[in-house]
C-alpha positions as CSV (number, residue, x, y, z in Angstrom):
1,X,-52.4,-18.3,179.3
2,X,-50.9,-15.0,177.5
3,X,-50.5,-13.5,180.9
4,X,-48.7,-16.6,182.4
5,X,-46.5,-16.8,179.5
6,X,-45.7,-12.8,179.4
7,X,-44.5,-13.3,183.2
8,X,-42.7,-16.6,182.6
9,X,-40.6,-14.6,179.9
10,X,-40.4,-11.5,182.3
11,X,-39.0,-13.0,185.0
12,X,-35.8,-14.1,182.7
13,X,-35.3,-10.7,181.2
14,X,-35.7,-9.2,184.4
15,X,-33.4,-11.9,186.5
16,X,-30.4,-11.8,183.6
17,X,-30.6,-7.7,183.8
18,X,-30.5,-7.5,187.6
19,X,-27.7,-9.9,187.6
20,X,-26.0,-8.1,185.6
21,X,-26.3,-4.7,187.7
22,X,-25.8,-6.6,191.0
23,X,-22.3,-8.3,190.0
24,X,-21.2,-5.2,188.1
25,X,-22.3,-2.7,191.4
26,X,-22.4,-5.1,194.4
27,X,-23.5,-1.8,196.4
28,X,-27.4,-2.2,194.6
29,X,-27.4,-5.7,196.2
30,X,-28.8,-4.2,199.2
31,X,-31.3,-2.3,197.6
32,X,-32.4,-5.3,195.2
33,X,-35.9,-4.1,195.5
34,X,-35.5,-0.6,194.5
35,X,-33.1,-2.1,191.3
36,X,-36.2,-4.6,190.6
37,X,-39.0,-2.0,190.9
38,X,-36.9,0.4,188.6
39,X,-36.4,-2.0,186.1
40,X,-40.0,-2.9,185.9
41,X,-40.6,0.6,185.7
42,X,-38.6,0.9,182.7
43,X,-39.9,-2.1,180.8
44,X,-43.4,-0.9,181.5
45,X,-42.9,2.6,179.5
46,X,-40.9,1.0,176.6
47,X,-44.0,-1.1,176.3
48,X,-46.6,1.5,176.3
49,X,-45.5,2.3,172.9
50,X,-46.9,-1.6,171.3
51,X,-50.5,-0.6,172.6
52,X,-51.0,2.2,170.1
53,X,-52.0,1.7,166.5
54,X,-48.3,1.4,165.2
55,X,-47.8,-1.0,168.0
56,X,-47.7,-4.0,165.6
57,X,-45.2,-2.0,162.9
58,X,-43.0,-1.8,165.9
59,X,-43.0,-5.2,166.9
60,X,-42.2,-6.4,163.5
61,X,-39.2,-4.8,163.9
62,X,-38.5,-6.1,167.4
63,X,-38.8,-9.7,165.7
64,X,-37.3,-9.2,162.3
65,X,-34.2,-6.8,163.5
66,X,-33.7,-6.4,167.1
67,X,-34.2,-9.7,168.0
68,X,-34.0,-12.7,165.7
69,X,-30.5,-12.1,164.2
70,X,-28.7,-11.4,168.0
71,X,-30.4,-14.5,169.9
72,X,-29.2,-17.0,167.4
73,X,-25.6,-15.2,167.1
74,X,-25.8,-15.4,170.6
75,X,-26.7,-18.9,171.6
76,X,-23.9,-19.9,169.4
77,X,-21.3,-17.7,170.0
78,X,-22.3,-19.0,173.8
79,X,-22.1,-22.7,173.2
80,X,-19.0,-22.5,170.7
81,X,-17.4,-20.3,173.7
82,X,-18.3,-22.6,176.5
83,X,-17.5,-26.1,174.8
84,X,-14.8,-25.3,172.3
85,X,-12.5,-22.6,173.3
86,X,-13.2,-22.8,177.2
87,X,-13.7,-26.6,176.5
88,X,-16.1,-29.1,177.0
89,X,-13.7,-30.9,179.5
90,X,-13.2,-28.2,181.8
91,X,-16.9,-27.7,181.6
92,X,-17.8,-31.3,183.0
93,X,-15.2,-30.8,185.1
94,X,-16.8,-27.7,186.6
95,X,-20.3,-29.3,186.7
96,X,-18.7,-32.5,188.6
97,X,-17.4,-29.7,190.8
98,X,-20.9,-28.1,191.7
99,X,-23.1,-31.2,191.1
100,X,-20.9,-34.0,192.0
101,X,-21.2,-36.1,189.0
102,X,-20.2,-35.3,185.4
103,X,-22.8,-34.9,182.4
104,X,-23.3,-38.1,180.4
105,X,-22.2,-38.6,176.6
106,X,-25.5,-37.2,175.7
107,X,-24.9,-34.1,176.6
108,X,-21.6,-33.7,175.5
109,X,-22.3,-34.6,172.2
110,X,-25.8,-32.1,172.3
111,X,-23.8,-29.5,174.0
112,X,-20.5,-29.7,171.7
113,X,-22.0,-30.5,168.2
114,X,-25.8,-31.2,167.9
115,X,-26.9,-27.2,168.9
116,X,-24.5,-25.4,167.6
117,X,-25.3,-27.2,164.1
118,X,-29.0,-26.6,164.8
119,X,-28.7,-23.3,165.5
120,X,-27.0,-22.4,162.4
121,X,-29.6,-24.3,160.5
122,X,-31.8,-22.9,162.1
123,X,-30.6,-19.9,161.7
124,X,-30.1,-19.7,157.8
125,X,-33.2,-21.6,157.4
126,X,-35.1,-18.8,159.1
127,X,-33.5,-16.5,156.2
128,X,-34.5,-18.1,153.3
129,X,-37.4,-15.8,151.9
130,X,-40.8,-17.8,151.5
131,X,-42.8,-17.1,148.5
132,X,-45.8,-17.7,150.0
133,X,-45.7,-15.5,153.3
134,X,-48.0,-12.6,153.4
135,X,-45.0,-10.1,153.6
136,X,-45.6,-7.0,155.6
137,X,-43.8,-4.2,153.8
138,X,-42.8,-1.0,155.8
139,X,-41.6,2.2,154.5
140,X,-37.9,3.2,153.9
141,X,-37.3,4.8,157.6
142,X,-39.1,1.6,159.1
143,X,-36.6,-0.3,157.3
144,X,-33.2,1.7,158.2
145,X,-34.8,2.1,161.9
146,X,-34.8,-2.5,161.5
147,X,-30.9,-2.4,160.0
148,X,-30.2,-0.1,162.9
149,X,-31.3,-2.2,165.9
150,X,-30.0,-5.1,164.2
151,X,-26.5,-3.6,164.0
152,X,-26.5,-2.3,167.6
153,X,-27.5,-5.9,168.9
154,X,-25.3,-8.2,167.0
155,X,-22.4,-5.8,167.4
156,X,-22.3,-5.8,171.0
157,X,-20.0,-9.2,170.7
158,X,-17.3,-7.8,168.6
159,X,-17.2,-4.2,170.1
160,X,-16.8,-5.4,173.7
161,X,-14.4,-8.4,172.4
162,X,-12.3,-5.7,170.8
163,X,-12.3,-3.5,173.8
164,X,-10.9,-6.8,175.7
165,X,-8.4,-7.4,173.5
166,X,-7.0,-3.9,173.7
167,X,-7.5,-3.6,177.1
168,X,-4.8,-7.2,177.6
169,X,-1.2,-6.0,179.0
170,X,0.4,-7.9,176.7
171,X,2.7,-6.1,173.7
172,X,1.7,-7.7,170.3
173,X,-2.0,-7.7,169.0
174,X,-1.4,-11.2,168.5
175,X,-0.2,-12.2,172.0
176,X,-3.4,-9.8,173.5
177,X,-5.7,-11.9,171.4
178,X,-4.7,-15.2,172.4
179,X,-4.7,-14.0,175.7
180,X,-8.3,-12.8,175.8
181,X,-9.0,-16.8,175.2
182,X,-7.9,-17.4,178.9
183,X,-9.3,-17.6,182.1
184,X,-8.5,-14.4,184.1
185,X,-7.0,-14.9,187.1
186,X,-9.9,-14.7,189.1
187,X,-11.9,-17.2,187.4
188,X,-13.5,-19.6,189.4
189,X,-15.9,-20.1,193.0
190,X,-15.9,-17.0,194.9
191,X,-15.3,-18.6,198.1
192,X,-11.5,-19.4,199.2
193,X,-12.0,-23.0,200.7
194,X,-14.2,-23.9,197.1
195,X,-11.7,-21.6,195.2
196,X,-8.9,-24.5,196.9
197,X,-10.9,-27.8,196.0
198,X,-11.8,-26.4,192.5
199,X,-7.9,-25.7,191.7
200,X,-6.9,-29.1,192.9
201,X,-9.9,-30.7,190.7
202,X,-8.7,-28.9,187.9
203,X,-5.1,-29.9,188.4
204,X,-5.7,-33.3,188.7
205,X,-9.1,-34.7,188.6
206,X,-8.8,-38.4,188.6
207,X,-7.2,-38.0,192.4
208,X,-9.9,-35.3,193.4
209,X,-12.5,-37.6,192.3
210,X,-11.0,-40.3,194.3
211,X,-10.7,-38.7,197.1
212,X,-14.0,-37.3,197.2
213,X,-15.1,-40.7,197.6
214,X,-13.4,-41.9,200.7
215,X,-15.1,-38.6,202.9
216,X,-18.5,-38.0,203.5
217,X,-20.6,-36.0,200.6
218,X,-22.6,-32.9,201.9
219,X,-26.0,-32.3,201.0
220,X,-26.1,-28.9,199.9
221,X,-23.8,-26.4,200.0
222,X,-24.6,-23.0,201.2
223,X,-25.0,-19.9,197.9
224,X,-24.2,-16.5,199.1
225,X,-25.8,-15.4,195.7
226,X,-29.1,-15.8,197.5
227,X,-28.6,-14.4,200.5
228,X,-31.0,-13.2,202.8
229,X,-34.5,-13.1,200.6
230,X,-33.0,-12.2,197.0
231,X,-36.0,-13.3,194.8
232,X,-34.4,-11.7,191.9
């Protein structure tokens, strides 16, 4: 059971971090396997160091630094980002788009107001000390080394937002941060013919939606992010 569960939460990790390289390098797409094997590789010796007897010290600091603080900022920074400022519309719209039918209320609702509340409950619940929790104490450096790995993971967001911003051609600081908001002009499918539909869907969705009834709908439509035999 531990081992299934250890390869179940691998695999993300590992698939969100080759994504990453392949989309920032397209070049390492044809040597996926090398990429894969290296990052393995790499995951295997920083774990060495959680087999030896301050293995457990260490992941207490994983938990209660590197880790818990940055996944909740994350998830909502994520779902605030996708359903309030890129906008939940444009987001069913996009999922029409690719799926052919739009989310239901349901989600909507979860996706716009029920988790990001929960995760700040969540969140600040998690915070609130408990008196009766066995509390394991670690020494000064322990402590700072925790603050540290916090910082650098929950920092990411602003120092790369920042870089963004600076990085707009607009004049004005404010004019490059409302700009940063925006789709760049890129955004969207990859392919030409789907880059076309999706523009007229997003100009006017009611007619696209009408006349993607009256022709006939497509099965499946071919991914050239898993081309060839990409299993990562």
């Amino acid at each position: 059971m531990l081992f299934t569960l250890g390869i179940g939460s691998s695999m993300s990790q590992i698939e969100t971090i080759l994504t990453v390289f392949k989309d920032k390098f397209p070049s390492l797409r044809e040597k996926k396997g090398y990429l894969a094997l290296g990052v393995c590789v790499i995951f295997f010796l920083l774990g060495l160091p959680l087999t030896t007897n301050v293995g457990q010290h260490i992941l207490v600091l994983l938990n209660n630094y590197g880790v818990g603080a940055a996944v909740y900022f994350y998830a909502t920074l994520t779902v605030i980002g996708i359903t309030w400022i890129y906008g939940i519309r444009n987001f069913s719209n996009d999922i029409n788009f690719m799926l052919g039918s739009p989310p239901g209320i349901f989600w909507k609702i979860t996706w716009t107001f029920t988790a990001p509340i929960a995760l700040i409950v969540i969140f600040i619940y998690g915070h609130i000390p408990d008196e009766n929790e066995e509390k394991n104490y670690l020494p000064p450096w322990a402590e700072i080394t925790g603050w540290i790995l916090a910082a650098v993971a929950v920092f990411q967001i602003p120092i790369w937002g920042i870089q963004v911003i600076l990085r707009n051609p607009e004049k004005s600081i404010l004019r490059k941060f409302i700009n940063s908001f925006k789709a760049t002009k890129d955004w969207g499918p990859g392919d030409p013919d789907d880059k076309a539909r999706w523009v007229e869907m997003k100009r006017s969705p009611r007619i696209y939606n009408e006349r993607k009834t009256e022709v006939t709908v497509v099965s499946s439509v071919y991914n050239e992010a898993f081309k060839g035999d990409d299993v990562f």
